[in-house]
DSSP file (Angstrom, degrees, kcal/mol; ACC not computed):
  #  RESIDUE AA STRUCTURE BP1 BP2  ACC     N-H-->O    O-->H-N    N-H-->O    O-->H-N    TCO  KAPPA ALPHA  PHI   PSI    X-CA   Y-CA   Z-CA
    1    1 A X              0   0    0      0, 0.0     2,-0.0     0, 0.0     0, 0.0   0.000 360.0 360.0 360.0 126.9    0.0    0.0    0.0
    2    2 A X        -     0   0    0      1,-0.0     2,-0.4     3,-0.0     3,-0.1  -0.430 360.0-128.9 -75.1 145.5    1.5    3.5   -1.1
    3    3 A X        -     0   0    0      3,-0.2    -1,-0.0     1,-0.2     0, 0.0  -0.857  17.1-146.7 -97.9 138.4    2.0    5.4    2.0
    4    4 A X  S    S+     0   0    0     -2,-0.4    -1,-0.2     1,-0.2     4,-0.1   0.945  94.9  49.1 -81.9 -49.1   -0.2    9.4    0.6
    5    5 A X  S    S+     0   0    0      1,-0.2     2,-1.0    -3,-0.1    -1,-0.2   0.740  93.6  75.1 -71.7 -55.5    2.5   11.3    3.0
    6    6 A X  S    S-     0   0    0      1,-0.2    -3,-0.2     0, 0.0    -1,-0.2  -0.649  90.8-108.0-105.0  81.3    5.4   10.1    2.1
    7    7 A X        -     0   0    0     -2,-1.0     2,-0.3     1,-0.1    -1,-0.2   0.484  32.4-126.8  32.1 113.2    7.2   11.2   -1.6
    8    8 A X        -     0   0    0     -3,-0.1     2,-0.4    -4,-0.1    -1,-0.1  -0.774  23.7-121.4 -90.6 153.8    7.1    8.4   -4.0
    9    9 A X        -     0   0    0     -2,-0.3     5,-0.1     1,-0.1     0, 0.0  -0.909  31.3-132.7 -97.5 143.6   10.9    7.7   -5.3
   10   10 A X        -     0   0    0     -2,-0.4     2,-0.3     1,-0.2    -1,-0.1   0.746  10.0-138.5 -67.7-122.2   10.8    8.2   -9.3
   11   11 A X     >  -     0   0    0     28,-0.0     4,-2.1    32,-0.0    -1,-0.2  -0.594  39.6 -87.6-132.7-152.6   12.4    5.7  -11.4
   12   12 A X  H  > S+     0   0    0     -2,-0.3     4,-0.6     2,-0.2     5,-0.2   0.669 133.3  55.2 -90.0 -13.2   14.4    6.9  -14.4
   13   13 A X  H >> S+     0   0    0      2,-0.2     4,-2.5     1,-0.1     3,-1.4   0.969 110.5  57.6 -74.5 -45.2   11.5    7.0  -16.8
   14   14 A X  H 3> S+     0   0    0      1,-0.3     4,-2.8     2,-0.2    -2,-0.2   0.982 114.5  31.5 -55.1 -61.8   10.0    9.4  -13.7
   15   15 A X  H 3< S+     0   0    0     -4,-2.1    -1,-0.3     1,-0.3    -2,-0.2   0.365 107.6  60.2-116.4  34.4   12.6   11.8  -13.7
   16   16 A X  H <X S+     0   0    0     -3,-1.4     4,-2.6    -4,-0.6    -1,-0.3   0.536 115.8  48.3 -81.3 -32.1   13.6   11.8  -17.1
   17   17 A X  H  X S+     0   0    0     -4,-2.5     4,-2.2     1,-0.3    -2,-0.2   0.918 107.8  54.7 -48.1 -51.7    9.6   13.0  -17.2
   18   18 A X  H  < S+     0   0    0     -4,-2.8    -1,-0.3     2,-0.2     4,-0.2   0.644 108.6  39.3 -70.4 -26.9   10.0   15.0  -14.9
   19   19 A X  H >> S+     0   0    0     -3,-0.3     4,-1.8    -5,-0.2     3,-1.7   0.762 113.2  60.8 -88.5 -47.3   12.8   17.2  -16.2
   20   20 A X  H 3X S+     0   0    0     -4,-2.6     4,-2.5     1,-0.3     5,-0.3   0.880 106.8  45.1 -56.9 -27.9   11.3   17.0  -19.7
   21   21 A X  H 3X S+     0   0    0     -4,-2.2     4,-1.2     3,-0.2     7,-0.3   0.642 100.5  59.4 -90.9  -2.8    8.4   18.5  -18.5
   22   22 A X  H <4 S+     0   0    0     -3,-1.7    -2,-0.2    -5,-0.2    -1,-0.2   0.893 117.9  44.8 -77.7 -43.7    9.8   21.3  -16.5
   23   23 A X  H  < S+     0   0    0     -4,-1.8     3,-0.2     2,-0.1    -2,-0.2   0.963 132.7  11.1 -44.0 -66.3   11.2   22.0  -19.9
   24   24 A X  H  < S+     0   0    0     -4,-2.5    52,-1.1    -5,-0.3    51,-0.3   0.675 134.3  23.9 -92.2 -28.4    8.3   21.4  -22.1
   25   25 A X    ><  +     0   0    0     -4,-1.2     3,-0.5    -5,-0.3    -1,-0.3  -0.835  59.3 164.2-159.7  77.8    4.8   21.1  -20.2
   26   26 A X  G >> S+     0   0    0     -2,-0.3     3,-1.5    -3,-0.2     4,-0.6   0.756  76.1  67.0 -65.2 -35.9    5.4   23.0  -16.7
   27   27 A X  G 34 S+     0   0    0      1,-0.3    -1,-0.1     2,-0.1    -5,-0.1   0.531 100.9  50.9 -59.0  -3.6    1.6   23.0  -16.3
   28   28 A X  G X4 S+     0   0    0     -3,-0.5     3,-2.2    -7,-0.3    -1,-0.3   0.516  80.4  94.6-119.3 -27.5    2.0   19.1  -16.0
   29   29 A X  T <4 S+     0   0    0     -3,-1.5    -2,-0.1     1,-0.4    -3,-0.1   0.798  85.1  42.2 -77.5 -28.3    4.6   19.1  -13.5
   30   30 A X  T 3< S+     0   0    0     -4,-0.6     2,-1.1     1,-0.1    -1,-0.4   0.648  85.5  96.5 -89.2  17.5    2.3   18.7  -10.0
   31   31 A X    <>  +     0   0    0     -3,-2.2     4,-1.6     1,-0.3    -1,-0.1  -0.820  49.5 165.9-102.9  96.1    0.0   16.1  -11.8
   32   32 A X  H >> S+     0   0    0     -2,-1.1     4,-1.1     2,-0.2     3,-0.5   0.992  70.7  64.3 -85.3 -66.5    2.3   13.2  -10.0
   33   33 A X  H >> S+     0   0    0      1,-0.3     3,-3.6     2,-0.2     4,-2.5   0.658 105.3  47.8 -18.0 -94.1   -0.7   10.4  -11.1
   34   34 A X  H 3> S+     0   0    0      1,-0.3     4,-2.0     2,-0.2    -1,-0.3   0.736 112.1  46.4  -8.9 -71.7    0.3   11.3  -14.7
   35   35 A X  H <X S+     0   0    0     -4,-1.6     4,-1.1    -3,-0.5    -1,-0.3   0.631 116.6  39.9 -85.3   4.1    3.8   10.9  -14.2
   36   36 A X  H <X S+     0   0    0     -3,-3.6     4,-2.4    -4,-1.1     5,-0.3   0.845 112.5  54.5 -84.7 -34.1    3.8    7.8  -12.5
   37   37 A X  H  < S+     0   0    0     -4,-2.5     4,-0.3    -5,-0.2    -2,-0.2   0.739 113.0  43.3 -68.3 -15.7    1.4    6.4  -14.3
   38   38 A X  H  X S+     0   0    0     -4,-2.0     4,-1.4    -5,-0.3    -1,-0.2   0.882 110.0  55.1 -88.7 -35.6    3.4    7.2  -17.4
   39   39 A X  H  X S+     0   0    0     -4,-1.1     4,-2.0     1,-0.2    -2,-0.2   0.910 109.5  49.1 -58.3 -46.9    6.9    6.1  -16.0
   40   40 A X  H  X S+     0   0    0     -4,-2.4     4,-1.9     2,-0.2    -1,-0.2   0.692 108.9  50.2 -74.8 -18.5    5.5    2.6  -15.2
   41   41 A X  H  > S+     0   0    0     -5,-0.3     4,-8.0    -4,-0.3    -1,-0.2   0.908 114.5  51.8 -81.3 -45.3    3.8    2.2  -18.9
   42   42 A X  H  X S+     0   0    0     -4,-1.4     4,-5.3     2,-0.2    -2,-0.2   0.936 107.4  46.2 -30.7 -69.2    7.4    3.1  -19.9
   43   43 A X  H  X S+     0   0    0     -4,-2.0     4,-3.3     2,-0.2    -2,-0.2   0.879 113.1  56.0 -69.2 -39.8    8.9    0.7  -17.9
   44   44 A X  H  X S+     0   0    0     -4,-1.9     4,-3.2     2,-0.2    -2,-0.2   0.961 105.4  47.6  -4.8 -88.2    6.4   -1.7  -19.2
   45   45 A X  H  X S+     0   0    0     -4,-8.0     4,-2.4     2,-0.2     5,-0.2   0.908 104.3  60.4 -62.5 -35.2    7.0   -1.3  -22.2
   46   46 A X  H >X S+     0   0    0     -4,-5.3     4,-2.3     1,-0.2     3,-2.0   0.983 110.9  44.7 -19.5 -84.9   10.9   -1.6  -21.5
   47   47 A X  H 3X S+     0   0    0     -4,-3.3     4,-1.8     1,-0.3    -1,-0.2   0.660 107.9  56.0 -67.8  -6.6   10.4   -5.1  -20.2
   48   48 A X  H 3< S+     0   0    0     -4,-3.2     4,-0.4    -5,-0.2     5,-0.4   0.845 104.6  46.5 -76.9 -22.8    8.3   -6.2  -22.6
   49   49 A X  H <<>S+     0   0    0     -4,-2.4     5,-3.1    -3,-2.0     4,-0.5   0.630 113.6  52.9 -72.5 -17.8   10.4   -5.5  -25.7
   50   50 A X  H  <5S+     0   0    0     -4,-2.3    -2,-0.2    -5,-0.2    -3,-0.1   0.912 113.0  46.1 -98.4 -53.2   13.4   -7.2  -23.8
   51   51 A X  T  <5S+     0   0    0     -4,-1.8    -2,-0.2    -5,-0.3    -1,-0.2   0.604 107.5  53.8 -52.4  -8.0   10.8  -10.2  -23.3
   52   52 A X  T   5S-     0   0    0     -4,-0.4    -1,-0.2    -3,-0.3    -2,-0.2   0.557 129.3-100.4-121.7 -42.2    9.6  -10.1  -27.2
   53   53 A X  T   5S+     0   0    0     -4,-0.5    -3,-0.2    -5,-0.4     2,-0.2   0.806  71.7 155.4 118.4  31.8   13.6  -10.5  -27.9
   54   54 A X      < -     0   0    0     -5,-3.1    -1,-0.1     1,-0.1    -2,-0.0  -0.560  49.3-109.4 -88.5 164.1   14.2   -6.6  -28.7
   55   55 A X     >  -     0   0    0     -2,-0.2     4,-1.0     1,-0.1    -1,-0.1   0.014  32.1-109.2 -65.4 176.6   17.9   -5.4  -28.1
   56   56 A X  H  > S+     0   0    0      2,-0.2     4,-1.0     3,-0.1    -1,-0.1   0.822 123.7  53.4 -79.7  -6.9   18.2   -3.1  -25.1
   57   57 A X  H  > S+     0   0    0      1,-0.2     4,-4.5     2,-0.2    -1,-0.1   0.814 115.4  51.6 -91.6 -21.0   18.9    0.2  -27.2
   58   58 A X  H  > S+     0   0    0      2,-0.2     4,-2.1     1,-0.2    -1,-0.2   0.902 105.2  46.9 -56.3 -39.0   15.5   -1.2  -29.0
   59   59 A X  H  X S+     0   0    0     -4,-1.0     4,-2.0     2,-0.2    -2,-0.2   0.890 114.3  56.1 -80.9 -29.1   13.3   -1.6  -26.0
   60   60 A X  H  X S+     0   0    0     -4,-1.0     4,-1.5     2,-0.2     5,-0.3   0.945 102.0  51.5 -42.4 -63.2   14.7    2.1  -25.0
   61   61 A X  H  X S+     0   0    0     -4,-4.5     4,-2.1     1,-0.2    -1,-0.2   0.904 113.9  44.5 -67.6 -26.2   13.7    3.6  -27.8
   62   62 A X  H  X S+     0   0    0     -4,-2.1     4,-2.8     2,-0.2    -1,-0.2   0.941 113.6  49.6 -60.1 -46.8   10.0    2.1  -27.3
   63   63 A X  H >X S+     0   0    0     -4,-2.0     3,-3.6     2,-0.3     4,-0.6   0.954 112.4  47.4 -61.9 -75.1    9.9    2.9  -24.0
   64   64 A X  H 3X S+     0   0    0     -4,-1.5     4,-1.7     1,-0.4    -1,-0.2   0.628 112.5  52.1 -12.3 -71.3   11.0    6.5  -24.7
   65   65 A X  H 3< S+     0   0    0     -4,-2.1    -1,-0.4    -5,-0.3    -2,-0.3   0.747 114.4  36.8 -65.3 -42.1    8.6    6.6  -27.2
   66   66 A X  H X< S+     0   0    0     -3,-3.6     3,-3.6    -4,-2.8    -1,-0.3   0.984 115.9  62.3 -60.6 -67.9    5.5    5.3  -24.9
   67   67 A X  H 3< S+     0   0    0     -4,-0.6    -2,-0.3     1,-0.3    -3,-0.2   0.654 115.8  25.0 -18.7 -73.9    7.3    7.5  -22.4
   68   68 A X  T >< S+     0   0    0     -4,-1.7     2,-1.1    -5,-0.1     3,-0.8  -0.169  85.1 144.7 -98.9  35.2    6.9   10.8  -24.4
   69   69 A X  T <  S+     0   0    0     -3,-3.6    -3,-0.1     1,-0.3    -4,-0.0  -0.420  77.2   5.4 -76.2  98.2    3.7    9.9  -26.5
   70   70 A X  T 3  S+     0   0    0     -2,-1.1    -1,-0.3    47,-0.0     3,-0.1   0.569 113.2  91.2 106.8 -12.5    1.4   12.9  -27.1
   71   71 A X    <   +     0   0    0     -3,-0.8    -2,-0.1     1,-0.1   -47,-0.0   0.275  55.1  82.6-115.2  11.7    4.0   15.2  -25.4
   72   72 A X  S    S+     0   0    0     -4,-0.3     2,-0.7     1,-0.1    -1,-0.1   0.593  76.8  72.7 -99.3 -23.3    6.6   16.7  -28.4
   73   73 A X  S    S-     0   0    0     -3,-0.1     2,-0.3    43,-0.0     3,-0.1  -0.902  82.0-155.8 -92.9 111.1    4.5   19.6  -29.6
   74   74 A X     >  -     0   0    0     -2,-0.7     4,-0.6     1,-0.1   -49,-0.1  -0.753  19.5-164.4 -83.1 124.8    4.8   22.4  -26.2
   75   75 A X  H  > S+     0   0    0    -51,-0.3     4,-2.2    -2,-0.3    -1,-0.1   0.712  93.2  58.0 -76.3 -30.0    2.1   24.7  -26.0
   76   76 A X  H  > S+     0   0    0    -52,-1.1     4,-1.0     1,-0.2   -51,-0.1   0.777 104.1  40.9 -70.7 -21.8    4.8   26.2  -23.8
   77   77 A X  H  > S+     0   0    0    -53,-0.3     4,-5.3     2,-0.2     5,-0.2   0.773 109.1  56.7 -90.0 -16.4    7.6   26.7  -25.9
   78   78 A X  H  X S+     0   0    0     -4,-0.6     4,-2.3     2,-0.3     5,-0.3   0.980 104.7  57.0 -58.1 -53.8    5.7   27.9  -28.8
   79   79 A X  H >X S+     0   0    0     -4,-2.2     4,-1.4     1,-0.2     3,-0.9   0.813 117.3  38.4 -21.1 -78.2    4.3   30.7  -26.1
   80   80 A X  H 3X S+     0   0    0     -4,-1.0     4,-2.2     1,-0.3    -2,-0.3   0.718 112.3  52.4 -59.3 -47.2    8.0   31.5  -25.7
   81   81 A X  H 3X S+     0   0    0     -4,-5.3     4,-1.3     1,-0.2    -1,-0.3   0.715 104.2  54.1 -46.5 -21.2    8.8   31.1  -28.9
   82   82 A X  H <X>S+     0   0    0     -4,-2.3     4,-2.3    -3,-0.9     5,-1.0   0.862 114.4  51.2 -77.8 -55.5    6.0   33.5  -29.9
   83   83 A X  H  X5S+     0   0    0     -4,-1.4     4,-2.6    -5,-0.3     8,-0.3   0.882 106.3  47.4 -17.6 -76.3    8.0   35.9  -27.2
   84   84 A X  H  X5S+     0   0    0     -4,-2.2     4,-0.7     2,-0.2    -1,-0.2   0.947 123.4  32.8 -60.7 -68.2   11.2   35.7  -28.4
   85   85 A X  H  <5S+     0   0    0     -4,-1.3    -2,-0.2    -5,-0.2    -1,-0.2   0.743 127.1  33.3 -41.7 -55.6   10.1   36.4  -32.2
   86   86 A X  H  <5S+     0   0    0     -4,-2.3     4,-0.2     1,-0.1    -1,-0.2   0.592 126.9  23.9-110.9 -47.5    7.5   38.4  -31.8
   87   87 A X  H  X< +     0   0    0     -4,-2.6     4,-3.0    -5,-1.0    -2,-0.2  -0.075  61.2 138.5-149.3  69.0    8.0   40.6  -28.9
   88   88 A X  T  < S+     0   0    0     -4,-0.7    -1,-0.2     2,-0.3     5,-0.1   0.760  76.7  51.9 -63.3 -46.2   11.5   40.8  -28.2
   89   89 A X  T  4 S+     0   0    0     -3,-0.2    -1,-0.2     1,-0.2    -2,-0.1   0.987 118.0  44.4 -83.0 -58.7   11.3   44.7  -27.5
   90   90 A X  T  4 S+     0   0    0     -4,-0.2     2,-0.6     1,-0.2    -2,-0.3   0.771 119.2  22.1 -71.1 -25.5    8.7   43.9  -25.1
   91   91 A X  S  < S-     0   0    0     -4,-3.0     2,-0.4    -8,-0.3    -1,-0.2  -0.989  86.3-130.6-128.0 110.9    9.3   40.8  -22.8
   92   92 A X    >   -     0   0    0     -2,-0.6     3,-3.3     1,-0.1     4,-0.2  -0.644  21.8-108.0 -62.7 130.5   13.0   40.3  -22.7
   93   93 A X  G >> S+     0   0    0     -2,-0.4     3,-2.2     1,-0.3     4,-0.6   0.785 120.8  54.5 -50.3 -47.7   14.2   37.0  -23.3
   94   94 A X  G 34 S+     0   0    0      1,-0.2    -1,-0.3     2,-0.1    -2,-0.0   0.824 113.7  45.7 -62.5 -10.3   15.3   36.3  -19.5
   95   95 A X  G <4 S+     0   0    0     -3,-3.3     4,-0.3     2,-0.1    -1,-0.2   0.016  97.8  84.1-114.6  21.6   11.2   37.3  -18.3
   96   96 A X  T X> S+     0   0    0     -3,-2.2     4,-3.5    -4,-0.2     3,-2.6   0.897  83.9  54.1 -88.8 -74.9    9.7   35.0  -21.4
   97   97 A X  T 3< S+     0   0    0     -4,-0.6     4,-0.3     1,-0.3    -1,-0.2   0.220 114.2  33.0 -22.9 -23.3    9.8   32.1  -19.7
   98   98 A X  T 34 S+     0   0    0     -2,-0.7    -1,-0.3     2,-0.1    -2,-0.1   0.325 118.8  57.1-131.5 -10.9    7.8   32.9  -16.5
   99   99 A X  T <> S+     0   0    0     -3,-2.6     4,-0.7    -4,-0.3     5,-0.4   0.722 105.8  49.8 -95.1 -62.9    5.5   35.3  -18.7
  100  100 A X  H >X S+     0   0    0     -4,-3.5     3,-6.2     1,-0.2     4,-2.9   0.974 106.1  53.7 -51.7 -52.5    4.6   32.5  -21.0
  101  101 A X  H 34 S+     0   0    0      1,-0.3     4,-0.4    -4,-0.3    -1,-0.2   0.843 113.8  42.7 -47.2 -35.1    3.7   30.0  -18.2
  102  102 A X  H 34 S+     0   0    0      1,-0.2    -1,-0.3    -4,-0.1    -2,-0.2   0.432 116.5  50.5-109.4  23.0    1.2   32.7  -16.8
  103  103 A X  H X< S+     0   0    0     -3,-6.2     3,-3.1    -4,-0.7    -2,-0.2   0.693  90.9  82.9 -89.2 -42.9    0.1   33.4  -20.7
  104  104 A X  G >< S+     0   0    0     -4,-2.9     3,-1.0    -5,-0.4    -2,-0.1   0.581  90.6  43.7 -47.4 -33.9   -0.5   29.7  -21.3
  105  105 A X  G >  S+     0   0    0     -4,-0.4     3,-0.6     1,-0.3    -1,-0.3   0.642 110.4  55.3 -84.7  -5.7   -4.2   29.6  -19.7
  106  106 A X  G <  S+     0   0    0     -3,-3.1    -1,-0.3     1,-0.2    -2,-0.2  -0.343 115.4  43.5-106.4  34.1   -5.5   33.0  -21.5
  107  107 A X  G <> S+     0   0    0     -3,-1.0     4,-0.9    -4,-0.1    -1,-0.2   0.062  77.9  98.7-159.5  50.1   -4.4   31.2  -24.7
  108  108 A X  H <> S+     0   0    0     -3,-0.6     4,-0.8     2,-0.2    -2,-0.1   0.624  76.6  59.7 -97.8 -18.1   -5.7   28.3  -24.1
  109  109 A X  H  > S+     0   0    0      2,-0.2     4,-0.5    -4,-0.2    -1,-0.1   0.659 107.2  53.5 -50.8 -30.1   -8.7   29.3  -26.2
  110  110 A X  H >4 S+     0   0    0      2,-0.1     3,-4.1     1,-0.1    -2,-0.2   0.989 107.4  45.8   7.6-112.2   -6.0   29.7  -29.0
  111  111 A X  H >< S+     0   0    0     -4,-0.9     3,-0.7     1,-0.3     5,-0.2   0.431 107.9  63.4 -35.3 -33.6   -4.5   26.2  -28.6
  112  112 A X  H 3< S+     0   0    0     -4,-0.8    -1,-0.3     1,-0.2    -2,-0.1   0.830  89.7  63.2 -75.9 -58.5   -8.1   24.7  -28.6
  113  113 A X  T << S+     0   0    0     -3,-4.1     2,-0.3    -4,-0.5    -1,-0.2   0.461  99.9  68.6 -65.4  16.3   -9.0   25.7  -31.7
  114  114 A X  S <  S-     0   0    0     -3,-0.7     2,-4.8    -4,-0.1    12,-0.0  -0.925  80.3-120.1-130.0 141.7   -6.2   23.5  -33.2
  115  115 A X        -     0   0    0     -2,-0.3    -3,-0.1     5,-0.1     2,-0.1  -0.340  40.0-177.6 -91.0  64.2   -5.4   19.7  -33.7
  116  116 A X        +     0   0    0     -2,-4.8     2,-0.3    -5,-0.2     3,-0.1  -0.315  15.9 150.0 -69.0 128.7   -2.2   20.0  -31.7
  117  117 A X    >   -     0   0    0      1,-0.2     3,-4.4    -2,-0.1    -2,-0.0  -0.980  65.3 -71.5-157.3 159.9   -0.5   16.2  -31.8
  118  118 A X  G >  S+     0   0    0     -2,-0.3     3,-0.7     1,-0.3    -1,-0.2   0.859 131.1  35.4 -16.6 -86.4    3.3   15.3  -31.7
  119  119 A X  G >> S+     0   0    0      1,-0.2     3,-3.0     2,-0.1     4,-1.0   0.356  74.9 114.3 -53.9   1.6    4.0   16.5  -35.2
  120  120 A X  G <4  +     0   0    0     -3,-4.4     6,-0.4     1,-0.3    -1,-0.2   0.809  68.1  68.0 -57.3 -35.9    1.8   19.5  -35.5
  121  121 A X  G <4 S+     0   0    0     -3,-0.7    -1,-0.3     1,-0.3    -2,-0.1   0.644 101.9  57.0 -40.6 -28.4    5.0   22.1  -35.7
  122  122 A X  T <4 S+     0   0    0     -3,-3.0    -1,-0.3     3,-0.0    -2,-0.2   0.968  93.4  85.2-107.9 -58.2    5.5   20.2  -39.2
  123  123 A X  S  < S-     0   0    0     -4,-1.0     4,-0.1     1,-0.1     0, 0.0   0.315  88.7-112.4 -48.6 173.3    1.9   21.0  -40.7
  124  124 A X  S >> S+     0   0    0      1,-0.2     3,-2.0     2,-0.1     4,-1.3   0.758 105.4  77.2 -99.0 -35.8    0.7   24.2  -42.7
  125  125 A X  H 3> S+     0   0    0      1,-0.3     4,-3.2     2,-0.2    -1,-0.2   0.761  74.2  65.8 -67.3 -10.0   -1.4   24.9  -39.7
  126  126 A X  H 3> S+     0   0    0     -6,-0.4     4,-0.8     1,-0.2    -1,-0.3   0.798  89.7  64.1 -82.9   1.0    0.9   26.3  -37.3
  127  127 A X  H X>>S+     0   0    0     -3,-2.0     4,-1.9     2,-0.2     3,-1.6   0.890 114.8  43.7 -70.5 -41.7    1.6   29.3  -39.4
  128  128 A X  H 3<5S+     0   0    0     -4,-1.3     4,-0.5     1,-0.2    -2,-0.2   0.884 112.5  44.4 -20.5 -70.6   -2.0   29.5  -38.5
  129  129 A X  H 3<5S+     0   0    0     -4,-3.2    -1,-0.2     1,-0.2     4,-0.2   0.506 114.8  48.9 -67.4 -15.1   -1.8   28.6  -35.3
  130  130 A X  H <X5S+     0   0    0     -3,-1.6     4,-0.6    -4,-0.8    -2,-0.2   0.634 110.7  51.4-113.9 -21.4    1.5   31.1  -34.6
  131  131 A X  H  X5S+     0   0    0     -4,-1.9     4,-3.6     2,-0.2     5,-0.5   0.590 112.7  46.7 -63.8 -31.1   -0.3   34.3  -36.4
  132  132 A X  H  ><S+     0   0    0     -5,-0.5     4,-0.6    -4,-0.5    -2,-0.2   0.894 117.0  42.4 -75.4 -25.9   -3.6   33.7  -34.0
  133  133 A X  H  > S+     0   0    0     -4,-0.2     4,-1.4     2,-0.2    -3,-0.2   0.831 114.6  55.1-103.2 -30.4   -1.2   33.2  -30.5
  134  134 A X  H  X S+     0   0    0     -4,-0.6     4,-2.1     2,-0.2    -2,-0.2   0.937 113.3  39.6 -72.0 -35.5    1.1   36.5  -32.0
  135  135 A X  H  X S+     0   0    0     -4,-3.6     4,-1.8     1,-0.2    -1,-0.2   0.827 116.2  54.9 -96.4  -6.2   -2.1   38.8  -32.2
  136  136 A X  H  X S+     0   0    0     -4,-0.6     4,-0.9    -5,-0.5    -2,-0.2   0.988 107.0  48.8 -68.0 -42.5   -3.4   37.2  -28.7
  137  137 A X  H  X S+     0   0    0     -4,-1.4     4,-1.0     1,-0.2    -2,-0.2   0.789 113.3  49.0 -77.9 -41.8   -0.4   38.0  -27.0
  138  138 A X  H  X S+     0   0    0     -4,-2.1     4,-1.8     1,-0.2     5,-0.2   0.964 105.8  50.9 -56.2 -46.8   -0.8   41.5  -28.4
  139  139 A X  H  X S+     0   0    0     -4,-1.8     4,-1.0     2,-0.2    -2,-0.2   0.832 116.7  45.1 -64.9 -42.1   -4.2   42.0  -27.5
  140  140 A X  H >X S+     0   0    0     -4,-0.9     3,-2.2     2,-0.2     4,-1.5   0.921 113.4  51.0 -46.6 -80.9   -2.9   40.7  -23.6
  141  141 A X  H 3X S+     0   0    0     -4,-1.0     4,-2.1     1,-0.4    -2,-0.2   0.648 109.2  50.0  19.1 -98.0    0.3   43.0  -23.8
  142  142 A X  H 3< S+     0   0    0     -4,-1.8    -1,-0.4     1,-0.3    -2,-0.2   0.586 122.6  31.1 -76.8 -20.6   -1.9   46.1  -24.8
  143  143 A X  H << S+     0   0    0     -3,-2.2    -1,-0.3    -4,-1.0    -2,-0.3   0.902 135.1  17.0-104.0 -26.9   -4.4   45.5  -21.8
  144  144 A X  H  < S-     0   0    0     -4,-1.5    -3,-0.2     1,-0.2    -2,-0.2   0.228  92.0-143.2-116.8  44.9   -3.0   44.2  -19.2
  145  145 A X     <        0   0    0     -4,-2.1    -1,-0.2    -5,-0.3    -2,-0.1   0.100 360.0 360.0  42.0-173.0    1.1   44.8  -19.8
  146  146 A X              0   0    0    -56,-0.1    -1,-0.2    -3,-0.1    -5,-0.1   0.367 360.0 360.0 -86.6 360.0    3.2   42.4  -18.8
């Protein structure tokens, strides 16, 4: 029985998750259910590919791949990337980072309107998607600063 109090310890799939999402998906980071539940499917999958007769650097790359399934397109970094690009004179590069994270739910109406999956960055809709989040961020910017 998992003790509620007590810190669960990660495994490596955990806190390779766990730094990848402080990167990519901060907004994810207290959801601990997620990221156990996702390190143990990981690890799963590990030991089943080693059972199925895959190599080890094979059963890695599956696990990885379960591991970070659904997670390679950042609503967060795009924010910041939208920052950087876009309003360089206004949010200085070192105050994008902490500025996106508290845009990311006031453009989450944005992001909605879009079929966001791993690959989306590669599709003709994110010029779309990256014109709609530049003149949201303006619209913020010009009412309630930064």
């Amino acid at each position: 029985m998992k003790n509620k109090n007590k810190p669960q310890e990660l495994s490596y799939y955990g806190l390779y998750l766990l730094s990848y999402l402080s990167e990519n998906h901060p907004n994810l980071l207290s959801d601990t259910d997620f990221i156990e539940e996702r390190a143990d499917l990981a690890t799963d999958t590990y030991e089943q590919a080693r059972l199925d007769g895959y190599t080890t650097e094979g059963s890695q790359e599956l696990a990885m791949a379960t591991l970070l399934q659904g997670l390679h397109f950042s609503r967060f970094n795009t924010t910041i990337e939208v920052l950087w690009n876009e309003f360089e004179d206004e949010v200085p590069q070192g105050d994008a980072t902490e500025f996106a994270f508290k845009l990311l739910s006031f453009l989450e109406e944005v992001f909605s309107k879009y079929p966001l999956s791993d690959d989306f960055a590669y599709t003709s809709e994110y010029d779309a998607l990256y014109t709609e989040l530049t003149g949201a961020i303006s619209i913020h910017i010009e009412s309630y600063g930064i």
